[in-house]
PASEBA-1860 file (N, C-alpha, C; in nm, 3 decimals):
! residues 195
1> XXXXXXXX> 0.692/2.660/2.428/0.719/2.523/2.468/0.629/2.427/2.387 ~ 0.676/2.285/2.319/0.587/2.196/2.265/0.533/2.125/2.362 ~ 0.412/2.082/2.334/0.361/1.996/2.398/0.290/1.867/2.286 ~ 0.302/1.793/2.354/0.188/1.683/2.306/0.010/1.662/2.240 ~ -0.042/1.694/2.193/-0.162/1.744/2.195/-0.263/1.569/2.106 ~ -0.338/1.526/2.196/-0.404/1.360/2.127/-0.531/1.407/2.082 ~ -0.502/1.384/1.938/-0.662/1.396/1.882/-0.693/1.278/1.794 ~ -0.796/1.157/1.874/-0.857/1.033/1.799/-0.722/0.954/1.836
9> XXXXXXXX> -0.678/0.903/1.723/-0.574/0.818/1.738/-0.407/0.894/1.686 ~ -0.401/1.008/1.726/-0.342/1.067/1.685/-0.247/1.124/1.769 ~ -0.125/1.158/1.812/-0.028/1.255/1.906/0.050/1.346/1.800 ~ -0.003/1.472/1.825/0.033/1.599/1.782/0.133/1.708/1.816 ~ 0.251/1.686/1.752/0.291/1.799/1.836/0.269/1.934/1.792 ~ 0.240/1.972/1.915/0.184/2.163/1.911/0.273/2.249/1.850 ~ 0.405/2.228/1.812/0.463/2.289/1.697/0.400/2.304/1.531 ~ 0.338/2.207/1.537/0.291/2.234/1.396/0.157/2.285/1.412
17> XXXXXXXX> 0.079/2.325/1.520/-0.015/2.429/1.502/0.053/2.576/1.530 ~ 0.124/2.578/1.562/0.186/2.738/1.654/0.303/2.728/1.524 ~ 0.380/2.693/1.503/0.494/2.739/1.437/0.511/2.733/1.272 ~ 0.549/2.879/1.226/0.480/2.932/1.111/0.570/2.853/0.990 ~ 0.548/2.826/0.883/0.560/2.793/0.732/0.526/2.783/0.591 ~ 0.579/2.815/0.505/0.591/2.808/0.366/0.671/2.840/0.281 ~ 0.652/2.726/0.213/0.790/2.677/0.116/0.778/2.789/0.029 ~ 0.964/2.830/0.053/1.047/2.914/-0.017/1.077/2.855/-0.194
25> XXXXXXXX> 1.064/2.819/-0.243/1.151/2.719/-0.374/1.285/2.856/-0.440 ~ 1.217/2.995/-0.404/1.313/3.052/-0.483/1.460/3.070/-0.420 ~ 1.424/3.049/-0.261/1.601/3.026/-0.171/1.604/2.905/-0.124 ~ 1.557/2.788/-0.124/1.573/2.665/-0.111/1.607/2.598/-0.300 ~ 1.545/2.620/-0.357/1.563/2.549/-0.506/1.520/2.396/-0.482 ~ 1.445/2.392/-0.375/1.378/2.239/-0.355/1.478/2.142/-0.304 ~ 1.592/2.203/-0.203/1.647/2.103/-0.193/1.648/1.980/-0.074 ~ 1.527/1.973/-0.057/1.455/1.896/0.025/1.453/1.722/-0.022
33> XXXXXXXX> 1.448/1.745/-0.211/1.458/1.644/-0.296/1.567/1.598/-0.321 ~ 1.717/1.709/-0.286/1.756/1.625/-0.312/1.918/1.602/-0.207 ~ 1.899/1.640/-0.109/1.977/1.634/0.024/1.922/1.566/0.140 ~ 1.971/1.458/0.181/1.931/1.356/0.254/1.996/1.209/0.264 ~ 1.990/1.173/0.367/2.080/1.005/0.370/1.986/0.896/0.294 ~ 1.855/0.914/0.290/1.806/0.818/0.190/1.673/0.877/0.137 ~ 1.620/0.831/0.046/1.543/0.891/-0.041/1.386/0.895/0.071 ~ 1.280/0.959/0.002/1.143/0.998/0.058/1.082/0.852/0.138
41> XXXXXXXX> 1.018/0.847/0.264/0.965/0.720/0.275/0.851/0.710/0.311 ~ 0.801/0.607/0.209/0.718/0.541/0.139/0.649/0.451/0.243 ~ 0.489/0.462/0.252/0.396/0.342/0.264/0.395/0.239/0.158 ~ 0.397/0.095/0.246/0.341/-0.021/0.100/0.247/0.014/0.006 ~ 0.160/0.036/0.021/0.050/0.110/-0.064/0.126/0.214/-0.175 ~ 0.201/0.309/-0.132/0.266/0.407/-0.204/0.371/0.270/-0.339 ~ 0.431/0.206/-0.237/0.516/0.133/-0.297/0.448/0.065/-0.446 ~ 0.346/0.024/-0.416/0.221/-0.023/-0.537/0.220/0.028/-0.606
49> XXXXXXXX> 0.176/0.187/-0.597/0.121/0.259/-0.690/0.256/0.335/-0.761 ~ 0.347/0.325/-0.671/0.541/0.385/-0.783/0.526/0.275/-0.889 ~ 0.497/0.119/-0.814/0.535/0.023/-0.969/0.453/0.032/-1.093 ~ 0.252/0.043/-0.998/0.221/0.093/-1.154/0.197/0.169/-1.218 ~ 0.208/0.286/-1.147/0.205/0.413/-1.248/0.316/0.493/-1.326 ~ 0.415/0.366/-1.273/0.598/0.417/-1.326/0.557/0.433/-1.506 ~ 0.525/0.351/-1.603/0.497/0.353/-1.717/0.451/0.483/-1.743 ~ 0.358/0.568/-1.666/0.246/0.697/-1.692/0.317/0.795/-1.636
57> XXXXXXXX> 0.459/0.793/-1.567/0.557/0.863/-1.530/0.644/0.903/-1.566 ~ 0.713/0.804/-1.612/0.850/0.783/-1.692/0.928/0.861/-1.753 ~ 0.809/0.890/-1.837/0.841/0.995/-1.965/0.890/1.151/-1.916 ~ 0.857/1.172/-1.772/0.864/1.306/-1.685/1.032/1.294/-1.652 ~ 1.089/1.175/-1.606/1.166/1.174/-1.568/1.328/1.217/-1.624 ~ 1.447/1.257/-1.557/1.553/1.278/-1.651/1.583/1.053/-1.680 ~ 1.707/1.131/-1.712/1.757/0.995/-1.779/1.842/0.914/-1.665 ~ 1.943/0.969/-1.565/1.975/0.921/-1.474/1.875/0.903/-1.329
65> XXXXXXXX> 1.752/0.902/-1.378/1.648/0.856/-1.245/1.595/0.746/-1.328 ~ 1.566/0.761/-1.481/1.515/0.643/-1.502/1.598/0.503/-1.502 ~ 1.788/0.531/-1.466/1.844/0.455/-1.485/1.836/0.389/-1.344 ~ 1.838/0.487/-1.227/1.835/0.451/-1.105/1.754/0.390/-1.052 ~ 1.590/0.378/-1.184/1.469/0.268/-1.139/1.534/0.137/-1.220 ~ 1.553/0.176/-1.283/1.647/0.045/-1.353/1.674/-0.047/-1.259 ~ 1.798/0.025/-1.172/1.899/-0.043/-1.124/1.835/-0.075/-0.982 ~ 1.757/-0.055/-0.939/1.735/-0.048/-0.788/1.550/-0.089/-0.818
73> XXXXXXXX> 1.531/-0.054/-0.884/1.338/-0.059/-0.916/1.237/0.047/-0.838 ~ 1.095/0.075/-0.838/1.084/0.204/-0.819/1.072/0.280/-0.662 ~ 1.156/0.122/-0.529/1.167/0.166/-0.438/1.249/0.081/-0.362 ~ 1.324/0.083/-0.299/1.436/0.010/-0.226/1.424/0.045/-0.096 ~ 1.467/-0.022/-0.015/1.520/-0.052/0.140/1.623/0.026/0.177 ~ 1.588/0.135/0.304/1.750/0.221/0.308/1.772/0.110/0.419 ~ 1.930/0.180/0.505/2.028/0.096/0.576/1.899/0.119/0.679 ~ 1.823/0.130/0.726/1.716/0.177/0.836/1.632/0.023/0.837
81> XXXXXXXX> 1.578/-0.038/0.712/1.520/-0.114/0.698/1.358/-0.045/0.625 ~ 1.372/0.068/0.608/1.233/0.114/0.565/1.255/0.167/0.392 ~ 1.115/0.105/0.368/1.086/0.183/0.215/1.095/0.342/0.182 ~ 1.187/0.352/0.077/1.210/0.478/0.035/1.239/0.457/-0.130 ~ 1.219/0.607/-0.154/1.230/0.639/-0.346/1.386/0.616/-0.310 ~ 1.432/0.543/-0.500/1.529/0.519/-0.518/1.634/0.684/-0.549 ~ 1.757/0.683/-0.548/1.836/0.794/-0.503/1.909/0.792/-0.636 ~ 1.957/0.883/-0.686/2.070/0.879/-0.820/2.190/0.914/-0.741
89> XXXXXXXX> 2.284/0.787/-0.764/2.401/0.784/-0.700/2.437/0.856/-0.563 ~ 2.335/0.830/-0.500/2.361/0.858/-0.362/2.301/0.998/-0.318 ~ 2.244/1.039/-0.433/2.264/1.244/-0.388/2.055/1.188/-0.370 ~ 1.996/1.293/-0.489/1.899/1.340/-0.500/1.807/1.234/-0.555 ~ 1.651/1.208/-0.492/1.545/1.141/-0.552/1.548/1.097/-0.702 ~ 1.548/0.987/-0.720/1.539/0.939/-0.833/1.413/0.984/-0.952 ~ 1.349/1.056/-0.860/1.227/1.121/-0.930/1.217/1.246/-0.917 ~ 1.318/1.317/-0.926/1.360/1.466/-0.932/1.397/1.513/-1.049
97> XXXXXXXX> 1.296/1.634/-1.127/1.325/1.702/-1.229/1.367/1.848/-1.183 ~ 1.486/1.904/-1.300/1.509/2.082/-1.277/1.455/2.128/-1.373 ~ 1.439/2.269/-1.319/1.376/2.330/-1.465/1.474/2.440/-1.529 ~ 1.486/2.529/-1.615/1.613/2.576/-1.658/1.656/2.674/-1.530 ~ 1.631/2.701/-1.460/1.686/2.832/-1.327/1.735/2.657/-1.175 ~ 1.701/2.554/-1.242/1.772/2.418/-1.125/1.690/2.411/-0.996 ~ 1.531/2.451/-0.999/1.464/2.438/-0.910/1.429/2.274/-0.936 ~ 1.409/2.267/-0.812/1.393/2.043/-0.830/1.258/2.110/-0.760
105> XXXXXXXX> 1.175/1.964/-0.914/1.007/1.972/-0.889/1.011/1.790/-0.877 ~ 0.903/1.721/-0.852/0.912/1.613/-0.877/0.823/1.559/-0.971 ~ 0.872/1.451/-1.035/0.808/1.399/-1.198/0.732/1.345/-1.191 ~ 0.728/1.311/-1.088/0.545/1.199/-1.009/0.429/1.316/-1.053 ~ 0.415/1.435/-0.934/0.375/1.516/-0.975/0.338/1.626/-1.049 ~ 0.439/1.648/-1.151/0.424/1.676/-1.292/0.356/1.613/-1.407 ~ 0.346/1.490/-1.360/0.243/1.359/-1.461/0.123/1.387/-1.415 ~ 0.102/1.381/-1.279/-0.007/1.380/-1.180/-0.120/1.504/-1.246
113> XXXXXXXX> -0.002/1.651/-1.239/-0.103/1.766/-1.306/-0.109/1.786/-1.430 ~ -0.072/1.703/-1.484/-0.111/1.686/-1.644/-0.188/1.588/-1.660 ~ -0.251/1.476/-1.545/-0.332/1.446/-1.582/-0.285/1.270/-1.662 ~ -0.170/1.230/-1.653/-0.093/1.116/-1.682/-0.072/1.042/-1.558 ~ -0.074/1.063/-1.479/-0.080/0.949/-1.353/-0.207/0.974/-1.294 ~ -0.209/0.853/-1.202/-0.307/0.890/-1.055/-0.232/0.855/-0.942 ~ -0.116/0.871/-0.920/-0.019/0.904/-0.816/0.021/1.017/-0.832 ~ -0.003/1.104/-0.713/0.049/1.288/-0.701/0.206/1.248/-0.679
121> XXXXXXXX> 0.176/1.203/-0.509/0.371/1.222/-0.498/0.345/1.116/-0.320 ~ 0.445/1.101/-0.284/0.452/1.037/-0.166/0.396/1.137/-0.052 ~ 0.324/1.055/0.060/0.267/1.138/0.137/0.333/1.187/0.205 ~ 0.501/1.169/0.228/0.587/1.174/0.336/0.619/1.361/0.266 ~ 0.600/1.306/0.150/0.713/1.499/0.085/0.583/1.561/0.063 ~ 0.462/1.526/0.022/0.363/1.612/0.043/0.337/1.687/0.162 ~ 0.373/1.608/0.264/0.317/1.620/0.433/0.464/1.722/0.478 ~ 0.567/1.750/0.447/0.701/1.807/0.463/0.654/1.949/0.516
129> XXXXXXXX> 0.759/1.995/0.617/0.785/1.936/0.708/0.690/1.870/0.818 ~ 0.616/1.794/0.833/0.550/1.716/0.909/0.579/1.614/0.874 ~ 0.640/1.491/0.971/0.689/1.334/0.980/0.610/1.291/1.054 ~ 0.534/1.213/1.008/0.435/1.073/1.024/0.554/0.977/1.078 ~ 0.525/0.918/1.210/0.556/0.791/1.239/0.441/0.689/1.319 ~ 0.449/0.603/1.298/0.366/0.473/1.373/0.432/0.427/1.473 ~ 0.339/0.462/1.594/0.430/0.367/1.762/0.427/0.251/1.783 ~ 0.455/0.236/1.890/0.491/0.085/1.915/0.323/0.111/1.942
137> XXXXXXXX> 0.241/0.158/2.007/0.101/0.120/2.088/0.006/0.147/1.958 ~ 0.040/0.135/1.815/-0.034/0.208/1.695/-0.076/0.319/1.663 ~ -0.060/0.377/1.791/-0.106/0.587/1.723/-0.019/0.589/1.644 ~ -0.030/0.755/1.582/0.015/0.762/1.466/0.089/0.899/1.556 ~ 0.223/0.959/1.523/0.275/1.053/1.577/0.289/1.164/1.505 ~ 0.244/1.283/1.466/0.298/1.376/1.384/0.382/1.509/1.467 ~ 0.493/1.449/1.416/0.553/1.566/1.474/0.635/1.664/1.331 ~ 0.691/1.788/1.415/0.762/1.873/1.300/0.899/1.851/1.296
145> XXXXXXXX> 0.905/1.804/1.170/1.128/1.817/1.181/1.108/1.982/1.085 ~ 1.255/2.012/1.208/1.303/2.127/1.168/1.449/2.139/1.094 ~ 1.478/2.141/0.960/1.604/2.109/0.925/1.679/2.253/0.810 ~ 1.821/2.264/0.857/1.836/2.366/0.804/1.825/2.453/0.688 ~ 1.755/2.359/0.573/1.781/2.380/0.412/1.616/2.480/0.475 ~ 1.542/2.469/0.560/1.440/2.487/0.523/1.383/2.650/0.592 ~ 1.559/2.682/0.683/1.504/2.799/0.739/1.436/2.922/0.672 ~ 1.463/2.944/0.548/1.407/3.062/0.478/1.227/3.037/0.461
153> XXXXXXXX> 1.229/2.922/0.477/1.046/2.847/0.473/1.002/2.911/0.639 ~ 1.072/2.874/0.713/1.011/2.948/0.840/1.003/3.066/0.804 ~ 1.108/3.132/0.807/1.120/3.290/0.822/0.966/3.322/0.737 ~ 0.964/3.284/0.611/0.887/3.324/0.523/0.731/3.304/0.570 ~ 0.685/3.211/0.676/0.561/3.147/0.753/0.571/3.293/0.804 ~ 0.664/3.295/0.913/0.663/3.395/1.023/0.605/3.503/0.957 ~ 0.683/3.556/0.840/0.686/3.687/0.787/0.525/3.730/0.769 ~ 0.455/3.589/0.685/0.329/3.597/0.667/0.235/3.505/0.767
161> XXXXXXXX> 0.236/3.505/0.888/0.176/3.436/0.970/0.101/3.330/0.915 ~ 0.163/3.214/0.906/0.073/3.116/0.803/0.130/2.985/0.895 ~ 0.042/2.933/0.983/0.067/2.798/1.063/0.093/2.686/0.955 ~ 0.251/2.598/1.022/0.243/2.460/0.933/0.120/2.403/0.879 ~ 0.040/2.379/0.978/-0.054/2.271/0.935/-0.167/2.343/0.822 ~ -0.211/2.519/0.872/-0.260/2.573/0.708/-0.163/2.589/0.639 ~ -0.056/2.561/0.602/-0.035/2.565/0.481/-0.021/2.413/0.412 ~ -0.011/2.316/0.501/-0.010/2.247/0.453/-0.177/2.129/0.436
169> XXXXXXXX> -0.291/2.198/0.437/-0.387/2.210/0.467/-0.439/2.088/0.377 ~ -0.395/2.104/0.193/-0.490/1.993/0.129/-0.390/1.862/0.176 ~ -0.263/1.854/0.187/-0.207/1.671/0.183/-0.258/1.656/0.377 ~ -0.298/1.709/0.447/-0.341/1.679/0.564/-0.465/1.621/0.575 ~ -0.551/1.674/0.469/-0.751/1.628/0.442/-0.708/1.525/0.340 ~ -0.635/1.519/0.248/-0.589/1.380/0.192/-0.562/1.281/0.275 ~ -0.452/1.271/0.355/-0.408/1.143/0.429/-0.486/1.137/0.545 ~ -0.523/1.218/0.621/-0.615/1.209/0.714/-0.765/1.212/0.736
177> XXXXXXXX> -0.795/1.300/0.632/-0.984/1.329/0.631/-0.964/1.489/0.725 ~ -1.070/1.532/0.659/-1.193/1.667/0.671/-1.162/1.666/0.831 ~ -1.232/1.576/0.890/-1.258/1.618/0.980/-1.100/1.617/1.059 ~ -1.036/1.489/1.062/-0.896/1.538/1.150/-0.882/1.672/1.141 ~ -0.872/1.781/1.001/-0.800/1.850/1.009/-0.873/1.986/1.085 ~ -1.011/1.981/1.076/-1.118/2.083/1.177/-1.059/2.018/1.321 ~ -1.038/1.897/1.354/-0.938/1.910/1.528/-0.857/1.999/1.527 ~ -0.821/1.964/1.419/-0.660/2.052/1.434/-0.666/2.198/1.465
185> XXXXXXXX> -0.795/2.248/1.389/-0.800/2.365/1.366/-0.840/2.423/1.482 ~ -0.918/2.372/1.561/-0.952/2.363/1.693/-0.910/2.383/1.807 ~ -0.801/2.270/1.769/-0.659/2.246/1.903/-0.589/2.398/1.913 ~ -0.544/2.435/1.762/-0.487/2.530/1.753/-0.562/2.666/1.748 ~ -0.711/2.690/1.816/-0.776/2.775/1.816/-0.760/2.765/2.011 ~ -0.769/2.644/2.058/-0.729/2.664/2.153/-0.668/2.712/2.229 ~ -0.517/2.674/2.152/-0.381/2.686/2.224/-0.351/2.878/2.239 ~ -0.415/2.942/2.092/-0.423/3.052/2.093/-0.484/3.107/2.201
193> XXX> -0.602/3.056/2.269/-0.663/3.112/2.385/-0.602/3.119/2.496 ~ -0.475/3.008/2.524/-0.427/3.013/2.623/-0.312/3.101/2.571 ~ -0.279/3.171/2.531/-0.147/3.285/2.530/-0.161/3.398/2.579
END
């Protein structure tokens, strides 16, 4: 059963300490990047750093994403009202590269580990599956979406007992800090006690 779990300014759901993950790319092919009603979403801050590090990017990108910053610029408004990466004709992230076997990596972060940007990638697809939302009372909510492209990523957690939140361990001490993520580790040292 999930529960709620508040750490600082934070509401947790106990799925992402208890329920296992890691990304498959060889039975998914990343298609996280590029199946969806609107592209990755973006903090203002994020939004900043797409416009200026697009130049130190660019060059990563195919040719129909750089047309899609073109046409739209390096972040648009979905029908929701919220900031998200621009989309190539409706399908996949405008900042989605394949490599010859059609695994989608993203070109943010391909600049990033070469050392050509100082933007990695949005915190929303770093943080995947974990969705960040902001409440109406200002906590911050993290809960787990569970969506079907991604079942072979469970199975594969399960297989190797590896909790969401360790695996997703460095973009969690990024957006949050060190210490959030020792709560976490905590909560979920807890929850183990009670089983």
């Amino acid at each position: 059963m999930t529960t709620i779990i508040e750490i600082d300014n934070f509401l947790v759901s106990s799925a992402i300490l208890t329920e296992k993950f890691i990304c498959d790319l060889s039975k998914c092919h990343g298609a996280c990047c590029i199946i969806g009603d609107s592209g990755a979403p973006l903090s203002k801050e994020e939004c900043d750093l797409l416009s200026s590090e697009y130049p130190n990017f660019k060059r990563y990108l195919r040719d129909e994403g750089i047309r899609s910053v073109q046409e739209s610029g390096p972040f648009v408004l979905d029908t929701d009202g919220d900031l998200v990466t621009p989309l190539i004709d409706g399908e996949e992230c405008a900042y989605t590269i394949f490599d010859k076997d059609d695994n989608c990596f993203c070109g943010i972060e391909m600049a990033f580990r070469d050392g050509k940007s100082q933007f990695r990638k949005p915190a929303s697809c770093w943080l995947y599956p974990i969705r960040v939302s902001t409440l109406s009372n200002g906590m911050t909510a993290l809960n787990l979406h569970e969506w079907h492209i991604c079942k072979d990523a469970f199975a594969k957690g399960r297989s190797e007992g590896v909790p969401v939140y360790k695996f997703l361990r460095e973009p969690i001490v990024f957006a949050f800090g060190l210490e959030f993520y020792e709560k976490l580790e905590s909560a979920a040292k807890e929850l183990e006690s009670q089983i």
